[in-house]
C-alpha positions, 0 to 999 in steps of 0.5 A: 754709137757708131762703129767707128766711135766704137773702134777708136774708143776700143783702141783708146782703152787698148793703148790705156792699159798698155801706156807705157809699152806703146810709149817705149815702142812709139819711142823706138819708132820715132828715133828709127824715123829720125835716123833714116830722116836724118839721112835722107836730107843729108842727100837733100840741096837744096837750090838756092833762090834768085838774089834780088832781095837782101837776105833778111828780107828773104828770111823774114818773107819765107817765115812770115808766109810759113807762119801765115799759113800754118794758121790759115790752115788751122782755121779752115781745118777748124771750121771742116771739122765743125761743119762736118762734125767730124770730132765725134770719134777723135773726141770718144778716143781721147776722152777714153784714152784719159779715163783709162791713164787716170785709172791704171797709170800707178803713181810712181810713173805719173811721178817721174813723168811729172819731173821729166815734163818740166825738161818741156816747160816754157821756162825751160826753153826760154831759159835755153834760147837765151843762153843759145842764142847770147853763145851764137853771138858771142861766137860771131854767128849773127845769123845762126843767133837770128834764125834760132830766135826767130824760130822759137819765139815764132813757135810761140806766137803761133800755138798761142793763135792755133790755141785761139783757133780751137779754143779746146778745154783741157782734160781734167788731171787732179792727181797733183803731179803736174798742172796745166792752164789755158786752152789745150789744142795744140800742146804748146810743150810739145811744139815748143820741144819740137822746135827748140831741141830739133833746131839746136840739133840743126845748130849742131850739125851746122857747128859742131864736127860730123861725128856729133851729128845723128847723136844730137839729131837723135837726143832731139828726138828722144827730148820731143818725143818724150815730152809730148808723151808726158803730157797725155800720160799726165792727163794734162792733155789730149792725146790729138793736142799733142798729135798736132803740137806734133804736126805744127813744131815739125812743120814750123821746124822745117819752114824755119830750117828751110829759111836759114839754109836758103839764106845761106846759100842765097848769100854765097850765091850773091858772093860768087856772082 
């Protein structure tokens, strides 16, 4: 075994046996993160794009060209991965972070992990983009309604075609507090989570009075966070699956985010021409 094999897998049993400590300080990081984020963007105008298509060409353009490329990227990071065999210490440490969790976690916290997890479940955020989006349009706001739909039924078509890409199995997780099917990389809840809590924050920052503002930025975060951390405390699975479910939802947040804020300025634009 190499040495860098033996470092990750030192450091999987590390983070093994310390889980829930290293998921509270994790926690604390990332909401740390999502504050100063939130207001460095706040400083952030964007420049709004020359008017020559309507604004729903535009919007279906920037996210189709997002989309396409994510997966594009996803493919060919696949394929150097394979080519270069450059799996080895990634899989060593998650398969040992696994081992570890299975064997120290006691059952009272796989318990409420188990129910919290479900705060991430496809039933969960569908439900929600429903009700969200039937509130936008009764409250008139057609864009808003459009853009929020887009961007989380989009999320979904593409961690099904990354799932496609990688074709990974899932870890095994017979303790019975939470059950998972299909192919594991990258985590679909924690995309999901990421793309639909980070843009109902974006919904409220955008309806709802200033003050509102960084509190629901940062129970966006919490929400995500905690949901992707369930699932590799939960055995369902790997700790690179939510890793990248991570990385895909943020930057699919962030095209869709960028899309609806061009469109809006793109119109007002057009409005004052």
């Amino acid at each position: 075994m190499s040495e860098d094999a033996q470092r990750a897998q030192a450091l999987a049993e590390w983070l093994g046996q310390h889980a829930l400590v290293a998921a509270g300080c994790g926690l604390l990081a990332t909401l740390a993160c999502a504050g100063l984020l939130f207001a460095g963007v706040r400083q952030l105008h964007l420049r709004a794009p020359r008017a020559w298509l309507p604004p729903w060409v535009w919007l279906g353009l920037w996210v189709a060209l997002g989309g396409g490329f994510m997966l594009a990227t996803a493919a060919l990071f696949a394929e150097a991965m394979e080519a270069l065999d450059a799996d080895e210490e990634l899989g060593l440490f998650d398969q040992r972070l696994a081992e570890v969790l299975s064997q120290r976690l006691p059952l009272a916290a796989l318990r409420v992990v188990g129910t919290a997890t479900h705060v991430g479940d496809p039933l969960t955020l569908t439900a929600l983009v429903v009700v969200v989006a039937v509130a936008l349009l009764w409250r008139g706001h057609r864009w808003l309604a459009l853009g929020w739909v887009v961007a989380c039924a989009g999320n979904g078509v593409l961690n099904q075609g990354l799932k496609k890409i990688f074709a990974r199995v899932r870890p095994l997780h017979e303790h019975g507090f939470a059950v998972a099917e299909g192919y594991s990389f990258p985590s679909g809840h924690t995309s999901g989570s990421v793309v639909v809590y980070g843009m109902l924050a974006y919904l409220c920052v955008r309806l709802l009075p200033a003050r509102w503002h960084l509190a629901a930025v940062l129970l966006a975060a919490l929400l995500a966070y905690c949901m992707g951390v369930s699932r590799v405390l939960l055995q369902v699975h790997w700790a690179s699956d939510v890793l990248a479910g991570f990385a895909s939802g943020l930057t699919w947040l962030a095209v869709c985010i960028a899309a609806v804020e061009l469109r809006r300025r793109y119109v007002r634009g057009v409005s004052t021409a």
